[in-house]
ZADOTOR-411017 format. One line per field, with one value per residue: residue number from 1; x, y, z of N, C-alpha, C, O in turn. Coordinates in steps of 0.1 Angstrom, whole numbers, plus 5000, padded with zeros to 4 digits. Layout:
BEGIN
num NUM,...
n_X X,...
n_Y Y,...
n_Z Z,...
ca_X X,...
ca_Y Y,...
ca_Z Z,...
c_X X,...
c_Y Y,...
c_Z Z,...
o_X X,...
o_Y Y,...
o_Z Z,...
// end
This chain:
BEGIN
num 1,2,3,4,5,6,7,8,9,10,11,12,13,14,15,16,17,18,19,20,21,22,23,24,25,26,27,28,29,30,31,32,33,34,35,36,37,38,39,40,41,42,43,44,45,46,47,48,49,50,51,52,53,54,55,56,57,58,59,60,61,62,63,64,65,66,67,68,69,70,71,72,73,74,75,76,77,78,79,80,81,82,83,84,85,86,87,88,89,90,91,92,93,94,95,96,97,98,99,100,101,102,103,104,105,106,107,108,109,110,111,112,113,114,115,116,117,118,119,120,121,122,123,124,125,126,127,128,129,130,131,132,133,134,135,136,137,138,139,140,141,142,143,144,145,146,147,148,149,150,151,152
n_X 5008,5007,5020,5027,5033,5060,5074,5105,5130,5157,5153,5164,5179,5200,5184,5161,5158,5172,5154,5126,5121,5124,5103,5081,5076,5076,5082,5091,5104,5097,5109,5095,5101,5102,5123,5148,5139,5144,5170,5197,5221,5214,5192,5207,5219,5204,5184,5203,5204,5186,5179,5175,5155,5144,5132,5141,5124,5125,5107,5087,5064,5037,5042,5044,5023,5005,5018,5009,4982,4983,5003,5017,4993,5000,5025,5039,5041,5064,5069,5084,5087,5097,5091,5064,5052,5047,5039,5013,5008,5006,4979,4963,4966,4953,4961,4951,4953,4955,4972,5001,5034,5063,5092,5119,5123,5132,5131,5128,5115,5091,5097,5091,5102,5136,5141,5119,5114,5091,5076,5054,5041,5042,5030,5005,4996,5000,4974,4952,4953,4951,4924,4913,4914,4933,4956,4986,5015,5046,5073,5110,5122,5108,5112,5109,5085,5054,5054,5030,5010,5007,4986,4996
n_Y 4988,5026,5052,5075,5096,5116,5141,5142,5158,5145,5124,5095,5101,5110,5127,5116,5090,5089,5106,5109,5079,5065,5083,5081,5055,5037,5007,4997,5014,5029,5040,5056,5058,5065,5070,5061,5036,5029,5032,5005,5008,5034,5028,4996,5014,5028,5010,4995,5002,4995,4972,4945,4952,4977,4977,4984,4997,5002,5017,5018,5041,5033,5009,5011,5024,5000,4981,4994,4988,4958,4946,4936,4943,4945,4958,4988,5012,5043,5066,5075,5103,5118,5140,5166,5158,5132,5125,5133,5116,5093,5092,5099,5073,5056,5058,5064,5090,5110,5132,5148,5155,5177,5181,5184,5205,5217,5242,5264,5294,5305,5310,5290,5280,5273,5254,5241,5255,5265,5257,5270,5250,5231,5249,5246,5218,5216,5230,5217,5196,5205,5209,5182,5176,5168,5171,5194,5193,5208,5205,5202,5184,5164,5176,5203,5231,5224,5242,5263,5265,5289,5300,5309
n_Z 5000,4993,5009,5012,4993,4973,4951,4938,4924,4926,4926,4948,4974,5006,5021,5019,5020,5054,5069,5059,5053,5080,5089,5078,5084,5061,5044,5024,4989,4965,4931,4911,4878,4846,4831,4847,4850,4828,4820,4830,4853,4862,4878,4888,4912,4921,4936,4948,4972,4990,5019,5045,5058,5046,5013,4981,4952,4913,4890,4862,4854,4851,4855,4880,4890,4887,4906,4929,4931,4931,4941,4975,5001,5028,5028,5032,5013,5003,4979,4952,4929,4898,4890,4888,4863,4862,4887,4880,4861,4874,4891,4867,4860,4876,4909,4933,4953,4984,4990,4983,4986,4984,4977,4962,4935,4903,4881,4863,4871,4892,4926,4949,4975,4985,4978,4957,4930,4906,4875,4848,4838,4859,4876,4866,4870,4895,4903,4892,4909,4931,4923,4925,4948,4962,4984,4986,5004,5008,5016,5028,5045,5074,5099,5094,5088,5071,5042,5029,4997,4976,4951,4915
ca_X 5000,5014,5018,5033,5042,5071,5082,5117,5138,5168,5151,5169,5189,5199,5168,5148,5162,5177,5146,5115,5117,5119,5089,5066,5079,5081,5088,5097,5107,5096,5113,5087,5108,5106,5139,5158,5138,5152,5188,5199,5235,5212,5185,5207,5224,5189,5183,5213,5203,5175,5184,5166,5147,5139,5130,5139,5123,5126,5097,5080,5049,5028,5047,5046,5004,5004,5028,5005,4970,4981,5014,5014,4988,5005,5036,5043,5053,5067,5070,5089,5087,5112,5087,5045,5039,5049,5025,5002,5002,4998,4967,4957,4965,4942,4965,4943,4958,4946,4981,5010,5049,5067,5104,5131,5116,5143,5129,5128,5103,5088,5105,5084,5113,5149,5141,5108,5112,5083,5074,5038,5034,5040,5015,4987,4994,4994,4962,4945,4955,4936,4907,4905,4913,4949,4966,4999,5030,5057,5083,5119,5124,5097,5112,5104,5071,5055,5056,5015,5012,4997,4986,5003
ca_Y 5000,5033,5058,5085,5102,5125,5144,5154,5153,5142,5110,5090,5108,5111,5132,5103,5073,5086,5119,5104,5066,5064,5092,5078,5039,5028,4991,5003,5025,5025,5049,5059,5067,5056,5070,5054,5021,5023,5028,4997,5016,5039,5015,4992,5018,5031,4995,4988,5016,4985,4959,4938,4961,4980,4972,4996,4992,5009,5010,5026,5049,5025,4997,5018,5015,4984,4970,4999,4982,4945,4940,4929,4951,4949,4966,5003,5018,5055,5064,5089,5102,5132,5155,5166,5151,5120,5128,5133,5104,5079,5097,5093,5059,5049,5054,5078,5094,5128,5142,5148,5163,5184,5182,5194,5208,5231,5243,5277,5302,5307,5303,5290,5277,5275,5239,5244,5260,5258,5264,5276,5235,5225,5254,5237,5206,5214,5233,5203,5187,5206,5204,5169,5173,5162,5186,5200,5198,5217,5203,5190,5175,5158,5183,5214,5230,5228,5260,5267,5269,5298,5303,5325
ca_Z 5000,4989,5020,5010,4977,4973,4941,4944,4911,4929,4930,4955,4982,5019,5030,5017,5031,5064,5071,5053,5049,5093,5093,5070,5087,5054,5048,5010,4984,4949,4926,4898,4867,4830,4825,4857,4849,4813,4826,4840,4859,4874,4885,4899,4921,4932,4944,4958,4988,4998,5027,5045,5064,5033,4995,4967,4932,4906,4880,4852,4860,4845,4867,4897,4890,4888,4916,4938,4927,4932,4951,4989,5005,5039,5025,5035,5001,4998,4966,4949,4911,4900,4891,4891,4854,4867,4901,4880,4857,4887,4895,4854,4855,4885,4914,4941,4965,4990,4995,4978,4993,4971,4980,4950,4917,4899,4872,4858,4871,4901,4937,4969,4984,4982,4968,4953,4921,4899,4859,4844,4835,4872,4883,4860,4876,4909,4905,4888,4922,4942,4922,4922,4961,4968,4991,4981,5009,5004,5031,5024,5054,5081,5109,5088,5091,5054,5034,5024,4983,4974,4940,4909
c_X 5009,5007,5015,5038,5051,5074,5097,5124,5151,5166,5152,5181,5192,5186,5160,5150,5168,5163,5131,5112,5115,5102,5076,5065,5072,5091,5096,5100,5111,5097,5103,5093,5109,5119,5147,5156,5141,5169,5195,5214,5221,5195,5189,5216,5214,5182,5189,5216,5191,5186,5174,5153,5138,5142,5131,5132,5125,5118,5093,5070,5042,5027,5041,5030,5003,5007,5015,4990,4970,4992,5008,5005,4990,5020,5034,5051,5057,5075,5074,5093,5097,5105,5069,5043,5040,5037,5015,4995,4998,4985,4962,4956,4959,4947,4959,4950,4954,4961,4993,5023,5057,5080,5114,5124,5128,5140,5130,5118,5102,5093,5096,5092,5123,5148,5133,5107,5101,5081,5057,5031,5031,5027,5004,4987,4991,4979,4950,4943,4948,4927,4901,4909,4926,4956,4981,5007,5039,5064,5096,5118,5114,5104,5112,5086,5069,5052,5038,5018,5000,4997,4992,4998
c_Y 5012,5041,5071,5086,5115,5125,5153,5146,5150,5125,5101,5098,5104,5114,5121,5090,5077,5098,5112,5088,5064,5072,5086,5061,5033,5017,4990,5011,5022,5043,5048,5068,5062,5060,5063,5041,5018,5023,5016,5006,5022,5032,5003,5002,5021,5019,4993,4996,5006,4978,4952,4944,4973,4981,4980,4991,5005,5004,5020,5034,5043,5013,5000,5013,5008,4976,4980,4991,4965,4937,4937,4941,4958,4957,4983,5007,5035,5052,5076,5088,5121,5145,5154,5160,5144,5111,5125,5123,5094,5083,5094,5079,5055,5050,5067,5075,5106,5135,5138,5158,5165,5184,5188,5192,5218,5233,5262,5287,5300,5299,5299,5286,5274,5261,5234,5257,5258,5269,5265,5258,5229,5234,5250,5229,5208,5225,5225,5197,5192,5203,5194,5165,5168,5175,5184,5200,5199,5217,5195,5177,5174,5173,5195,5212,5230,5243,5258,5272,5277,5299,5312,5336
c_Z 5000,4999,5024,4993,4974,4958,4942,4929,4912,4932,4945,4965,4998,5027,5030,5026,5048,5074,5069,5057,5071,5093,5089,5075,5075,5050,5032,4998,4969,4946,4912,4887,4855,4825,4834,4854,4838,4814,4835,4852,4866,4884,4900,4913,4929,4943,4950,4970,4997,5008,5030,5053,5054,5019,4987,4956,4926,4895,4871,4862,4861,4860,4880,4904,4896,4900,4926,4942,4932,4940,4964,4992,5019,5037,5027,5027,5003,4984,4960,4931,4911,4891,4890,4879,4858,4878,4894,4865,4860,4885,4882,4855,4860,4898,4919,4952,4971,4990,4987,4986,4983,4976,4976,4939,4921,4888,4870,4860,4884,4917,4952,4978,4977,4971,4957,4942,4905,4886,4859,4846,4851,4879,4876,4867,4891,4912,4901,4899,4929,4937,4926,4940,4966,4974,4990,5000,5005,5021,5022,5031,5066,5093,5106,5087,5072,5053,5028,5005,4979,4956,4931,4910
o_X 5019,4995,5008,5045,5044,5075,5099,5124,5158,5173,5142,5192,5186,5180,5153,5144,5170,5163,5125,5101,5104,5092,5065,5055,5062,5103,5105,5094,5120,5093,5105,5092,5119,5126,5157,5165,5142,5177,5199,5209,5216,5192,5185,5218,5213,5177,5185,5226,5187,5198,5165,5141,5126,5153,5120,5136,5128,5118,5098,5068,5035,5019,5034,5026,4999,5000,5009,4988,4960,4991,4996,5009,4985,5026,5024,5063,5046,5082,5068,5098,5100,5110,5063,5032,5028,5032,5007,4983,4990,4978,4953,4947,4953,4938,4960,4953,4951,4959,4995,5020,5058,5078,5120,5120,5132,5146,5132,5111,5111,5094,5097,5089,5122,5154,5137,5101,5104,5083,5049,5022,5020,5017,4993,4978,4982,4974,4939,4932,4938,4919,4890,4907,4925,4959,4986,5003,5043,5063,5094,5116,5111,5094,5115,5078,5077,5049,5037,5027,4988,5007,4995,5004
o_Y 5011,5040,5078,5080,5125,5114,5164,5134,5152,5117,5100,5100,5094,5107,5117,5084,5067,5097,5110,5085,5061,5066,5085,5054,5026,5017,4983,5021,5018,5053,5039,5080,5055,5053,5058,5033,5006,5015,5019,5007,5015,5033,5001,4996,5019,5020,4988,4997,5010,4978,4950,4939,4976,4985,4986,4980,5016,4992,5032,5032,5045,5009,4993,5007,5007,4968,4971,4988,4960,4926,4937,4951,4969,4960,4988,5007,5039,5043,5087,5080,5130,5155,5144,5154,5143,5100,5116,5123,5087,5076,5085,5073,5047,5044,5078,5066,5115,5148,5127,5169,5158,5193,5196,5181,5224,5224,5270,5289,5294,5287,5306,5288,5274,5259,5226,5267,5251,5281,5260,5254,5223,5229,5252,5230,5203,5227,5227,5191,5187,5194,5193,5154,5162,5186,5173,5209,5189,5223,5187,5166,5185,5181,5202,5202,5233,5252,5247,5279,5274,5299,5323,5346
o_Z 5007,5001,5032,4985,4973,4952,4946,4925,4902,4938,4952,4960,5002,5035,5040,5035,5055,5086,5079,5063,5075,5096,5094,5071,5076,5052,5029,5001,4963,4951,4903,4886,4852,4816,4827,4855,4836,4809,4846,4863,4875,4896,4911,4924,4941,4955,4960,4976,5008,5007,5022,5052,5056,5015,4984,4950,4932,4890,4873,4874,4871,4868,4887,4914,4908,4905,4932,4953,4937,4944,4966,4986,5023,5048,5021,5028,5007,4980,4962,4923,4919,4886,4892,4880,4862,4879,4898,4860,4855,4878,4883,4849,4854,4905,4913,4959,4963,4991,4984,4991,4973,4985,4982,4935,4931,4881,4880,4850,4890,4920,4962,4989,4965,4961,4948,4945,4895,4885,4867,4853,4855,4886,4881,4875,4897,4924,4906,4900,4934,4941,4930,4945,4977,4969,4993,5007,4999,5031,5013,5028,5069,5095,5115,5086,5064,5061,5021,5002,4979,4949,4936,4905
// end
């Protein structure tokens, strides 16, 4: 069962596995990326941050679906995709969720946080998201308060 969803375009980092993956006592950690899951090199390094205590994948978007819909149900997934279209193709493909955590976007255009850099395309998306009722945080890390997303 997917717990938590984090977009951070650094993919795989420290914050995540030593800040996040205790917070959210996630049991695993599926990396949603059609480009990392077409790269085997950076695949298996993303994986090879799993033990036995916790399971990395690395999957398509599509995959990611899929494994979310029909994998073990007692599994504690967080799930992290490296940016909002990504977010918000889970959510096209079937995968509902109320909340989303916005962690590193660097894109060009507008600044809500030092980490949180967002373009026109990401402000469609995350305004789509509220519509359909998913609330937006904007936190790097679990012991930061989140930052409130205020519209353009």
């Amino acid at each position: 069962m997917v717990t938590f969803i984090r977009v951070d375009d650094r993919l795989l980092h420290g914050q995540i596995i030593c800040s996040w993956v205790p917070f959210t006592q996630a049991q695993a950690l599926m990396v949603a990326s059609d480009e990392a899951a077409a790269d085997r090199l950076v695949s298996d390094i993303i994986a090879a941050c799993g033990n036995r205590e916790l399971h990395v994948y690395v999957k398509t978007v599509r995959d990611a679906v899929e494994y979310a819909a029909n994998g073990p149900a007692e599994e504690r997934i967080m799930l992290v995709v490296g940016d909002l279209r990504d977010a918000m193709r889970l959510y096209d493909e079937g995968m509902r969720f109320t909340s989303i955590n916005l962690g590193n976007i660097h894109h060009e255009g507008r600044r809500i946080t030092p980490s949180i850099i967002v373009d026109t395309g990401d402000e469609d998306i995350m305004e789509r998201f509220e519509a359909l009722g998913v609330e937006i945080e904007i936190r790097d890390v679990p012991r930061n308060a989140p930052v409130e997303y205020r519209r353009r």
